[in-house]
PATOR-941739 format. One line per 4 residues: for each residue z, y, x of C-alpha. Coordinates in Angstrom, 1 decimal. Layout:
REM PATOR-941739
Z/Y/X  ... $
REM end
This chain:
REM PATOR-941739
7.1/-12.7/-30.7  10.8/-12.9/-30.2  12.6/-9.9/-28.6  16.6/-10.2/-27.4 $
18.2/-7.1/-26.1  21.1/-7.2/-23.3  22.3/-6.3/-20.3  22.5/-7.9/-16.8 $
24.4/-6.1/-14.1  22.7/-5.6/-10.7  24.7/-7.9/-9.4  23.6/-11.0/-11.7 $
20.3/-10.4/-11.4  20.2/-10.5/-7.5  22.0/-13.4/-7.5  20.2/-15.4/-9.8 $
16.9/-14.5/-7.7  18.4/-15.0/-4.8  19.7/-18.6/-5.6  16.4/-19.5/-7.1 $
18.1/-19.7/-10.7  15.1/-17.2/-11.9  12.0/-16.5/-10.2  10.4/-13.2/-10.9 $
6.5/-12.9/-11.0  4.8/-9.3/-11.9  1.8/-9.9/-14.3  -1.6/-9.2/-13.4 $
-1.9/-5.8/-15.0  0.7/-4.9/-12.6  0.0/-1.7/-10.1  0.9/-2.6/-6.8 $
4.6/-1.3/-4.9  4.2/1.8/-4.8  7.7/3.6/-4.0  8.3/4.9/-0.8 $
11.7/5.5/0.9  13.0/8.5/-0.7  11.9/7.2/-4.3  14.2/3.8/-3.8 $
17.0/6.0/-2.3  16.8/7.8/-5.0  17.2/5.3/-7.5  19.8/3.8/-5.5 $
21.4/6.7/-5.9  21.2/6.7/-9.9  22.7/3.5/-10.1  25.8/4.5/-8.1 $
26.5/7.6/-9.8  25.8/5.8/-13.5  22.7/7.9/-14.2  20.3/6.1/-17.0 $
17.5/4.1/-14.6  15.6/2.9/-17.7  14.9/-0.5/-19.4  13.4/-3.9/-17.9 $
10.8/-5.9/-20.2  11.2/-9.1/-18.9  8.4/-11.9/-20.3  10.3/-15.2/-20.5 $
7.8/-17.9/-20.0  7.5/-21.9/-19.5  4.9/-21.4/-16.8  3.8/-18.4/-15.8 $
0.9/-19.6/-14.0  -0.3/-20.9/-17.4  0.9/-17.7/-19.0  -1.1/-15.5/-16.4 $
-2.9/-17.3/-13.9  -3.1/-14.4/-11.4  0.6/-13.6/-12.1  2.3/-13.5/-8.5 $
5.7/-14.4/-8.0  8.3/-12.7/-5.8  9.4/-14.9/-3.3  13.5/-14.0/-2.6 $
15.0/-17.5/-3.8  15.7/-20.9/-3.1  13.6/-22.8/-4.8  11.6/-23.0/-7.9 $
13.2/-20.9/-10.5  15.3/-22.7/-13.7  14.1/-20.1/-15.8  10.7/-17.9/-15.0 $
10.3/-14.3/-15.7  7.3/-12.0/-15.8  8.1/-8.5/-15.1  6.5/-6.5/-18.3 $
8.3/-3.4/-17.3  10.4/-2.3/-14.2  8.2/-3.6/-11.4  9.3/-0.5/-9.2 $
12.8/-0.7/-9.8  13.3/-4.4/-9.5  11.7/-4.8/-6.2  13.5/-1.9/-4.7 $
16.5/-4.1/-5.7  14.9/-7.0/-4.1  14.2/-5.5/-0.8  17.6/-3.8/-0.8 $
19.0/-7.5/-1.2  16.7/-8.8/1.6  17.0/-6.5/4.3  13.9/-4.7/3.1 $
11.3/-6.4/3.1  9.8/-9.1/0.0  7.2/-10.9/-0.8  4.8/-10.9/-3.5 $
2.6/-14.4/-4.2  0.8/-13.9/0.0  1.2/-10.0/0.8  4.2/-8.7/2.3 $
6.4/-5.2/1.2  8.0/-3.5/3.8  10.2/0.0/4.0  12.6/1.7/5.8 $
16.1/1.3/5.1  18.4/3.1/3.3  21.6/3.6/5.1  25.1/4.8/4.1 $
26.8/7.7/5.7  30.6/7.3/5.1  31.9/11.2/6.7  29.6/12.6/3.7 $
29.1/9.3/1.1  25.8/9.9/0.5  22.4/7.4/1.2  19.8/8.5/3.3 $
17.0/6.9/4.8  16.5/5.6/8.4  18.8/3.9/10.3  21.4/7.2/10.6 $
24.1/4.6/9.7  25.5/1.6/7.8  22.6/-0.1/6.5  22.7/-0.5/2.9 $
21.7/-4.3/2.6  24.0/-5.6/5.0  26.4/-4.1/2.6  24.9/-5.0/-0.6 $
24.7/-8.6/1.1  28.6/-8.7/2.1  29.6/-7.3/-1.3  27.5/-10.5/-2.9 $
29.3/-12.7/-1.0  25.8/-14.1/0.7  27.3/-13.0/4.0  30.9/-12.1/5.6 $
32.5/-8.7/6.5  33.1/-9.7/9.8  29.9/-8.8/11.5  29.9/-5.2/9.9 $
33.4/-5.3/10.9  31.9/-5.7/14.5  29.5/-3.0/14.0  30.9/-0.4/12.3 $
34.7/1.3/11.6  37.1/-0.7/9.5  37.1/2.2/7.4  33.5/3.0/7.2 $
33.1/-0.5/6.0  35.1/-0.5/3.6  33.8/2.4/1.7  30.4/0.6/2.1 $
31.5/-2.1/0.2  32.9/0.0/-2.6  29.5/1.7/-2.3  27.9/-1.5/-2.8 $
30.1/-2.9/-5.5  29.3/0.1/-7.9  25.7/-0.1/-7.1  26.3/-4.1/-8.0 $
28.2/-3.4/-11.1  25.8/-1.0/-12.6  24.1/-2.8/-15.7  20.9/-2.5/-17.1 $
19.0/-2.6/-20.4  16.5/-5.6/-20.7  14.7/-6.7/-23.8  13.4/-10.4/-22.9 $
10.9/-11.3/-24.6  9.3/-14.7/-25.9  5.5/-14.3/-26.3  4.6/-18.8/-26.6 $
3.9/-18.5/-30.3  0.9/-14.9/-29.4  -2.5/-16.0/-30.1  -2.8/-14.8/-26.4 $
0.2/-13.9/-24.5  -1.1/-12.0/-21.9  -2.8/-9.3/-24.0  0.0/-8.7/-26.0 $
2.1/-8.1/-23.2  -0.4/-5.6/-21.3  0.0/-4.1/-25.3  3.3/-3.7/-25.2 $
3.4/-2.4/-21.7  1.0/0.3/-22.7  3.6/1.4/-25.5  6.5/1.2/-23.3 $
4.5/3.4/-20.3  2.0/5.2/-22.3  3.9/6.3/-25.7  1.2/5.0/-27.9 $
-1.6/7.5/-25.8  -4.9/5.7/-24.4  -4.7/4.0/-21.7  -5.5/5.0/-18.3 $
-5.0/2.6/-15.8  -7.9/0.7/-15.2  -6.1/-2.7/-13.9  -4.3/-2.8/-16.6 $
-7.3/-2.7/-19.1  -9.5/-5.4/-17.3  -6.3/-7.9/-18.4  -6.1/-6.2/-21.7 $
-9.2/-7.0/-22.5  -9.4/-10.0/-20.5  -9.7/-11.9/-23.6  -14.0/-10.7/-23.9 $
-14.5/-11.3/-19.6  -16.6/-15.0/-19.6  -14.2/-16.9/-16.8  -16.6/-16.4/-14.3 $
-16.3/-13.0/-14.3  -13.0/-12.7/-14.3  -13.1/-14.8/-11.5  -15.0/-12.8/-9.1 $
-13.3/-9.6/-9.9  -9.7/-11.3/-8.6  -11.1/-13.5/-6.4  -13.2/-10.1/-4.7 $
-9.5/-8.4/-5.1  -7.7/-10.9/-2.8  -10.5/-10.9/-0.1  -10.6/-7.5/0.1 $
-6.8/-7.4/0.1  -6.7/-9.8/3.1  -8.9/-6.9/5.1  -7.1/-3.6/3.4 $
-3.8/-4.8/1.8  -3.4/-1.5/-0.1  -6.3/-1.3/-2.2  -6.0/-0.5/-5.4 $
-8.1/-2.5/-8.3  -8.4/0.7/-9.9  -11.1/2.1/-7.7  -12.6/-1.6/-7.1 $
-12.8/-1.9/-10.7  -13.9/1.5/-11.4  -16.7/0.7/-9.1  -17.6/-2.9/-9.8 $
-18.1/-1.6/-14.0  -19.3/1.3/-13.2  -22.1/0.4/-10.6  -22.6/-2.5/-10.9 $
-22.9/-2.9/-14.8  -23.9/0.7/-15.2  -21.1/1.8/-17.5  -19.8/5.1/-17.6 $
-16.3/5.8/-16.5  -15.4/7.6/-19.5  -16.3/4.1/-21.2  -14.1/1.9/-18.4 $
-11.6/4.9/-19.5  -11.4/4.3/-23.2  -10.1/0.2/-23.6  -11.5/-0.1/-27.8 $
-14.9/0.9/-25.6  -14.7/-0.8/-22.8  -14.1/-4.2/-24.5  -17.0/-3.5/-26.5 $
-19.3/-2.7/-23.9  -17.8/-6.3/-21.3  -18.2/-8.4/-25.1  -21.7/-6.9/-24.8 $
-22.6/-8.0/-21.6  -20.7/-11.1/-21.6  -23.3/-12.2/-24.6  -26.3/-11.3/-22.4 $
-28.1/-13.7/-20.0  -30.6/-13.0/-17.4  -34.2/-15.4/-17.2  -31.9/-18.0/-14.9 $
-29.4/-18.1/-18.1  -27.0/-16.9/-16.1  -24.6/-14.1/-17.6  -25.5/-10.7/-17.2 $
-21.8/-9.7/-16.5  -21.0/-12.5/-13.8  -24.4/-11.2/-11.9  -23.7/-7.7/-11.9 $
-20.4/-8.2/-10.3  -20.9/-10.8/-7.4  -24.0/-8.4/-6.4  -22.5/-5.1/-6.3 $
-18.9/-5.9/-5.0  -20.0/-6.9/-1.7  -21.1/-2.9/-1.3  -17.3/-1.9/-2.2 $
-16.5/-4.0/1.4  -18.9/-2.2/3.1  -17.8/1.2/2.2  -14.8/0.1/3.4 $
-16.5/0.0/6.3  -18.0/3.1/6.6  -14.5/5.2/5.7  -13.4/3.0/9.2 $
-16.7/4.4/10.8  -16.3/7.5/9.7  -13.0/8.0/10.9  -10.3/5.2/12.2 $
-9.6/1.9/11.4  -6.5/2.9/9.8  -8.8/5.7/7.7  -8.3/3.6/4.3 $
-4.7/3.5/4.1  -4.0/7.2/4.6  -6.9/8.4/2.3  -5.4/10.5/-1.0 $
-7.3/9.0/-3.6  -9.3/5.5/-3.5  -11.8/6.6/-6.1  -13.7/8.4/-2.8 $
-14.8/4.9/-2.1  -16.4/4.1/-5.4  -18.7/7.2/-4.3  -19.0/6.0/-1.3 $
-19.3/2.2/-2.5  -22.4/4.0/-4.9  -24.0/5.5/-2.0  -24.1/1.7/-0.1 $
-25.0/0.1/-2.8  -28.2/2.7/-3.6  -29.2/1.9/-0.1  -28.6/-1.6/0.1 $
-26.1/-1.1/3.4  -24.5/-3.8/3.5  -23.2/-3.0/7.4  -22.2/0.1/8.0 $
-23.2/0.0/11.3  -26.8/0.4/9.7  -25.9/3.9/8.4  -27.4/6.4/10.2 $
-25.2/8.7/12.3  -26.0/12.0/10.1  -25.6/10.4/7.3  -21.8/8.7/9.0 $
-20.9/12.7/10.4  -22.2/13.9/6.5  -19.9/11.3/4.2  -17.5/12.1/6.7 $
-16.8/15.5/6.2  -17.7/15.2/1.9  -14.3/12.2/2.8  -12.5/14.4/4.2 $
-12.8/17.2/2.2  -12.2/15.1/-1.5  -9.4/13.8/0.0  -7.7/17.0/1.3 $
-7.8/18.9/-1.9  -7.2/15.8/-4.6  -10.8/16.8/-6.3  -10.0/14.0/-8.6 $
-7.0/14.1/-9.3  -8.0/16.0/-12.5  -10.7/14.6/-15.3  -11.3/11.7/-12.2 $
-14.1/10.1/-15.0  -16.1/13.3/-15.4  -16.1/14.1/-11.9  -16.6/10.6/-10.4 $
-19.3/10.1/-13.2  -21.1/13.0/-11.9  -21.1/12.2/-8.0  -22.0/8.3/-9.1 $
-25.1/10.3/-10.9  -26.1/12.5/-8.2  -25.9/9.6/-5.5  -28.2/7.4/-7.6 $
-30.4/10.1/-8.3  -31.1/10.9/-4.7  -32.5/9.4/-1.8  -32.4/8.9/1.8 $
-30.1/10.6/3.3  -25.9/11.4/2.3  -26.4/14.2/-0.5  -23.6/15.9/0.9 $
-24.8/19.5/0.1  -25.6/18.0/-3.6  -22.2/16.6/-3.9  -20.7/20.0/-2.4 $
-22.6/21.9/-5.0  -20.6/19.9/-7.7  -17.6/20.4/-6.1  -18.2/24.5/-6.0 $
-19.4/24.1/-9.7  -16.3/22.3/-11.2  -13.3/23.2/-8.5  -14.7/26.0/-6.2 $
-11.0/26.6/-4.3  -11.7/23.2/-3.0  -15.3/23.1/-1.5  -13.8/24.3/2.1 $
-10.7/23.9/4.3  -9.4/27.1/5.9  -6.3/28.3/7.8  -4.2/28.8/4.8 $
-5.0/25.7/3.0  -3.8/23.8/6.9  -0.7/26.3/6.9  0.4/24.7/3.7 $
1.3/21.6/5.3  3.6/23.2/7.6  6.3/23.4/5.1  5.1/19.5/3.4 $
6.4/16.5/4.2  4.2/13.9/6.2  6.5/11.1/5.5  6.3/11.1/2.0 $
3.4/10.8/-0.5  3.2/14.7/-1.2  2.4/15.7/2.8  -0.7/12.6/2.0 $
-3.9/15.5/2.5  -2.1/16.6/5.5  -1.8/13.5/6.8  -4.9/12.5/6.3 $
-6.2/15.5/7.8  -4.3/15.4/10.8  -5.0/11.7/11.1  -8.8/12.6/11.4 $
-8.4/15.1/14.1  -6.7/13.0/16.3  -9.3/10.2/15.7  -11.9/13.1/16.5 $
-10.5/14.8/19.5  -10.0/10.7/21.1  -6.4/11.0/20.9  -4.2/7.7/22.0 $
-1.4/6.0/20.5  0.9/7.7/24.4  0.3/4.2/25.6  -3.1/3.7/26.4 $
-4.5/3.2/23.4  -7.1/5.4/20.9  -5.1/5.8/17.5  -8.8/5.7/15.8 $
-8.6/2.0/17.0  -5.1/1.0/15.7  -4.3/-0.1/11.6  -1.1/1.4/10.1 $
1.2/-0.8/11.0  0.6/0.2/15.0  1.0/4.4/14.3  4.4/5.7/13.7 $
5.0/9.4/12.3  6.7/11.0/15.2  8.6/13.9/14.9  7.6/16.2/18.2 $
11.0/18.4/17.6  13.8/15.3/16.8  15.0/15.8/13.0  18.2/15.7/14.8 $
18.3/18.5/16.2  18.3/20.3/12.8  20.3/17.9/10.5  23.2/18.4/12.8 $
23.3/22.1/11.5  21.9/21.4/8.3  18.2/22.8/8.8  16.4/19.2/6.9 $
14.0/21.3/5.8  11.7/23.5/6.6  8.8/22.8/9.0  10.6/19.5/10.6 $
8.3/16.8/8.7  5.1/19.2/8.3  1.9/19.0/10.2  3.0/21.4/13.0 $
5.6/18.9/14.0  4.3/15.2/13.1  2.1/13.1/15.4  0.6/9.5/15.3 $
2.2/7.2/18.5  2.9/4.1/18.9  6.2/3.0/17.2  7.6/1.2/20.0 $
7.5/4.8/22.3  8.3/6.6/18.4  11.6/4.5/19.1  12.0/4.8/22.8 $
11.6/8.9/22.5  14.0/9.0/19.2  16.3/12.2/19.7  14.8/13.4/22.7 $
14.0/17.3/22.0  10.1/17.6/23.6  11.2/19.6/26.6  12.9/16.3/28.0 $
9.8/14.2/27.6  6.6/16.1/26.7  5.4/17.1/30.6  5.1/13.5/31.2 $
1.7/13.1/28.9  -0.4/16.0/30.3  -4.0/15.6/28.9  -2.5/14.0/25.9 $
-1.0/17.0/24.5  -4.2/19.1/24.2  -5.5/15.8/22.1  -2.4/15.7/19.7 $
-3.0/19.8/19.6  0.7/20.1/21.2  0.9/23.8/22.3  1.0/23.5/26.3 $
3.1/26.6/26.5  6.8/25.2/27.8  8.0/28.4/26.3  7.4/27.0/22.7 $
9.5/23.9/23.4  12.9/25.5/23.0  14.5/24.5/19.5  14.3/28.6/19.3 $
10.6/28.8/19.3  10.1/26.1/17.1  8.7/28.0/13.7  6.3/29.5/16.5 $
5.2/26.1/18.0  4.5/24.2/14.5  2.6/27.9/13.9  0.7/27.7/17.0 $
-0.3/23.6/16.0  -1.7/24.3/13.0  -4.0/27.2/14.6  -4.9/24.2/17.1 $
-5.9/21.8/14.6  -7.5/24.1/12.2  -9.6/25.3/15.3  -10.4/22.1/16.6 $
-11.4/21.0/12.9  -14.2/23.9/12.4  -15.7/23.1/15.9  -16.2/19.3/14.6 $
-16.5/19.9/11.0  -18.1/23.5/10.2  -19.2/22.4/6.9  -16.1/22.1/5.5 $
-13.5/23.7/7.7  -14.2/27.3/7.5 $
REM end
């Protein structure tokens, strides 16, 4: 292995992806994007001010397809790249760069990243996000020279613009370490570099994501196998685009070969226990591993399924933690549902609420192998019907606080923030209850019948009504004043305080658990109104769910 320290400034390396002169892939062992808003503001925000962002390892290959066939490349240039790299180490911070240079949005190998922009407000010279001014990659564009001034000219005040561009030019000039590394003369490239990614993320410590293992020990999977674990990834991608392999590999190990997670946890054991089973053949000679997997991962679809039943369509992509499904995904497979319509409605109304209620409180968040290896035991161990109240009773034996939802746990999300990954349980609870109470999108439509990408976060009281006197925070993103509409009306309503337009959806209101009191509508009320929401919700939730909501 040969390693070459440097620099390359911001600016070079946009540039060079942009015009094609390197193509960027991430690796296989590669979590997904998962920044939101404030987190690429906020590193925007380091490299104006010169903060330290951190190294890049970038893997310098021939052909990365060769190098890693299930490597996915970035897709910002021209044209096919002069010189490849495979993003070891920064995959975060580069694409944040990436979607800053292309009006934010990039694509990796066939999925699409999108996020709101980050703008530039020039009275105070500070970023935020939205569209509350200059937007950041028309600037970053213009200061490139990939586009003229003249259009922001037309937009925007001579002046503002130009302290955009000076904005942009420092954010362009910032340079960052890279090592870039040659791996062609590794016995096998592709292990090494998950190796060396460990060290650079996990300071030597055992590893704990699971993605990252299966291509670390990719070098014991029989090609088959490996196979049908990507090829199941991309399928299932192409039906919930933010899956994470973590939980499907968790699942497909751990139910379908019968390993124990503390085993798929530990990589010296885990690539003991897939060379184990990749030596084994069943009467058919066909490998033991390969047979496990293509027969249990059809199950992981199907609980899929049944989170969409049991809630929304859009249920998967607000849940806290993805490991619920591998229980969930256990409980299918035990029963051989392969459509979830065939579950029976207790047992829909029973996972439900166990959902729910995993979800709100993070249950595992902490020791995830002990506690999903338990509920994966007690599902296979029973029969029939859910085993909610024997799942509960391990929830009460390991994490008591979290076996019910009551008032004060909902009144904590008046003070969170729904838009970002922190106000998630919150989210995900208030998501339900509208699906519950048959709540529409204000435009005809049922929000448990819309995916993500038709439900905006609406604030009921306009954040502009408090950033104008400097109130940000407080209640204004918590659950009292965040609903689910549609984004074109989310757009069309934008600063509107709810006196001006809330009469105008009558029955809606009590479904979005909007307090009908016109009293409670004045911006001097509001602490009151987001109050009297959360009393709604909480009170609708223990009608519909008295298992868990107490």
């Amino acid at each position: 292995m040969k390693v070459e320290p440097g620099l390359v400034s911001v600016k070079d390396l946009l540039l060079k992806a942009h015009s094609g002169e390197w193509s960027l892939w991430l690796p296989s062992f590669q979590r997904r994007f998962v920044w939101d808003p404030a987190d690429i503001k906020a590193f925007l925000e380091s490299l104006f001010k010169g903060n330290p962002v951190g190294i890049l390892l970038l893997w310098r290959s021939k052909n990365p397809e060769d190098s890693d066939p299930f490597a996915l490349r970035a897709l910002v240039g021209e044209g096919k790249g002069s010189e490849n790299y495979l993003v070891v180490d920064g995959q975060q911070r580069i694409l944040s760069l990436l979607l800053l240079l292309n009006g934010w949005r990039v694509r990796v190998g066939d999925m699409e990243y999108s996020r709101q922009p980050v703008s530039f407000n020039p009275t105070k010279y500070v970023l935020e996000v939205g569209r509350r001014g200059l937007d950041l990659s028309e600037g970053m564009r213009a200061s490139l020279g990939l586009e003229g001034t003249e259009d922001l000219k037309r937009k925007y005040a001579s002046e503002y613009v130009v302290r955009l561009l000076d904005l942009c030019g420092r954010i362009a000039s910032y340079e960052i370490p890279v090592y870039f590394m040659d791996l062609d003369d590794e016995r096998n490239p592709l292990e090494r570099a998950a190796e060396i990614f460990v060290l650079a993320n996990r300071a030597g410590q055992r590893i704990t994501n699971v993605e990252l293992m299966l291509s670390y020990v990719s070098g014991a999977l029989i090609p088959e196998a490996s196979s049908i674990v990507r090829r199941s990834y991309d399928e299932l991608q192409c039906e919930f685009k933010d899956l994470d392999s973590n939980a499907l590999i968790r699942y497909s190990f751990g139910i379908g070969l019968d390993l124990k997670q503390r085993q798929i946890d530990d990589v010296e054991r885990f690539r003991s226990a897939v060379r184990g089973l990749a030596a084994q053949v069943d009467l058919t000679g066909r490998s033991v591993l390969a047979r496990g997997l293509e027969e249990s991962i059809p199950f992981f679809r199907s609980a899929i399924g049944l989170v969409r039943r049991c809630v929304g369509s859009a249920a998967p992509y607000y849940l806290t933690t993805q490991l619920s499904l591998i229980v969930l995904a256990a409980y299918m497979y035990s029963r051989r549902y392969r459509d979830p319509g065939d579950v029976p409605e207790a047992d829909v109304e029973a996972a439900r609420d166990w959902l729910v209620l995993v979800n709100f409180h993070g249950y595992y968040s902490t020791n995830p192998s002990g506690r999903l290896q338990k509920d994966i035991e007690t599902v296979k161990d029973s029969s029939g019907t859910f085993p909610f109240d024997d799942l509960l009773a391990n929830i009460k034996e390991t994490r008591g606080g979290a076996a019910s939802i009551t008032l004060p746990h909902l009144e904590r999300g008046l003070g969170a923030d729904l838009l970002r990954r922190t106000g998630q349980p919150h989210l995900f609870l208030l998501y339900t209850a509208l699906c519950l109470s048959g709540a529409s999108d204000w435009e005809g439509t049922l929000i448990r019948e819309l995916g993500p990408e038709s439900l905006a976060r609406h604030h009921i009281f306009p954040r502009s009504l408090f950033r104008a006197v400097g109130e940000e925070e407080g209640y204004v993103s918590g659950i009292g004043n965040v609903t689910l509409i549609s984004p074109a009306l989310n757009s069309e309503l934008s600063d509107r305080p709810p006196a001006d337009y809330l009469q105008q959806y009558g029955e809606e209101l009590r479904k979005h658990f909007i307090p009908t009191d016109r009293e409670l509508w004045g911006k001097d009320r509001f602490e009151e109104f987001c109050e009297r929401r959360a009393e709604l919700i909480h009170s609708f939730l223990r009608d519909r769910m008295p298992r868990v909501v107490k």
